[in-house]
N, C-alpha and C positions, 0 to 999 in steps of 0.2 A: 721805870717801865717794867711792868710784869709779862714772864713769857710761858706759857703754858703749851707743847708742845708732842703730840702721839701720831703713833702707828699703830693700826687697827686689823686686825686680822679681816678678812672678806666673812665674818661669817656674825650670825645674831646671838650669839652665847657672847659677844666680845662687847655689847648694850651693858653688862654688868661693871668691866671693866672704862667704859666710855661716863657713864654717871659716878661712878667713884673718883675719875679724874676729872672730871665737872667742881664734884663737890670739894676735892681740894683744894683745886685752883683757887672758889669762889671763899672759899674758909680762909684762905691765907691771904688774901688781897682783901680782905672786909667789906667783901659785896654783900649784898643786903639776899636773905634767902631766896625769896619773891624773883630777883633775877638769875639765880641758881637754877631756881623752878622753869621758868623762859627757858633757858640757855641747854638745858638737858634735854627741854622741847622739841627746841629748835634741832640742836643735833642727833636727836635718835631719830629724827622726822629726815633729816638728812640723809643720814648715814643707814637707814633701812632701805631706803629708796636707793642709795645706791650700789646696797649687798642686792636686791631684789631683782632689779630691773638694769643697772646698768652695767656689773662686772658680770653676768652671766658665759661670757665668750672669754673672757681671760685667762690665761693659766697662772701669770704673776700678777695677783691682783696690786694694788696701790692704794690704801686707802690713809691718809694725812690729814690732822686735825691742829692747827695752830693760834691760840688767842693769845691775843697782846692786850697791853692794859695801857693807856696814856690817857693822865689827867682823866676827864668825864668820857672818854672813848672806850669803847671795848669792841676790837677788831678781831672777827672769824676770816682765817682764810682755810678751806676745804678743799681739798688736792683729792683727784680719784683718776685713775687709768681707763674709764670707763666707759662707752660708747661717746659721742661728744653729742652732750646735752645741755642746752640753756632753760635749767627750769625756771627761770624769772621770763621768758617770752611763754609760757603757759596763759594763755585765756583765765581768768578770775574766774569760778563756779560761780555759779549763778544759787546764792546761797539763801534766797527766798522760796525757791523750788524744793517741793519735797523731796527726799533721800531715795521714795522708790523712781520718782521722773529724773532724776538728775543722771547723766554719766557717768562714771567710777571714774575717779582720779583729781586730782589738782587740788583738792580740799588742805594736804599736809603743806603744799607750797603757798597757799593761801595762808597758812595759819604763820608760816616762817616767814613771808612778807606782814604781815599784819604787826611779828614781835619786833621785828629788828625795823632802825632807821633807814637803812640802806642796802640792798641787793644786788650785785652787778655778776657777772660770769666771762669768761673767756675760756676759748682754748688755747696751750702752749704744747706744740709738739703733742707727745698722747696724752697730755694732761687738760680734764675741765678741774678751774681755779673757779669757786665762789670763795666769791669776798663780801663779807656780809660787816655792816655795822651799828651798832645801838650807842645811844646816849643815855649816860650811867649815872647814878646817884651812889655814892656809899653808904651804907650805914651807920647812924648816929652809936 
């Protein structure tokens, strides 16, 4: 079992430092790039949304990033102190509708449901927990 493990400042200069330990992680476990590529997706799409909109009101922000590696699994869980939101009950955009008719918003949660096998959320105390999960291939 691989355990890749951070703490993220609340702020978007900390994107630089979040895809550098993306791309470790996936270097050293023999993930293939292509899910590299996904997975930096997935979590800048996270993690901006919730420097953006959800720790605005905090003064100790929290923001927690932990993947685990078993067998063909590859487990996100996303820790954030930050208003209590479940973006997996977000309405799917309606993504046949042009950009100028459509609403601003949900398109980044669409795209992280789209990558990963499985989405779920709770809250614990002042923490929202996703738990996200994909089925993994390695690289030959």
């Amino acid at each position: 079992m691989a355990v890749g493990q951070w703490r993220l400042g609340a702020r978007l200069s900390e994107l630089a430092t979040l895809h550098r330990e993306v791309a470790s992680f996936v270097s050293h476990n023999g993930l293939c790039k292509k899910l590299g590529g996904e997975l930096s997706l997935v979590l800048e799409e996270w993690f901006v949304n919730v420097v953006t909109h959800g720790l605005k009101s905090r003064d100790r922000p929290v923001i927690e990033i932990t993947l685990r590696l078993e067998g063909e699994w590859l487990f996100l869980l996303l820790k954030d102190n930050g208003i209590p939101f479940d973006p997996w009950q977000v309405a799917s955009p309606d993504i046949l509708t042009s950009l100028h008719e459509r609403p601003v918003g949900g398109l980044g949660i669409h795209m992280i449901q789209s990558i990963m096998d499985r989405c779920e959320y709770s809250r614990e105390g002042e923490f929202n927990l996703s738990r996200l999960m994909k089925k993994i291939r390695r690289c030959q």
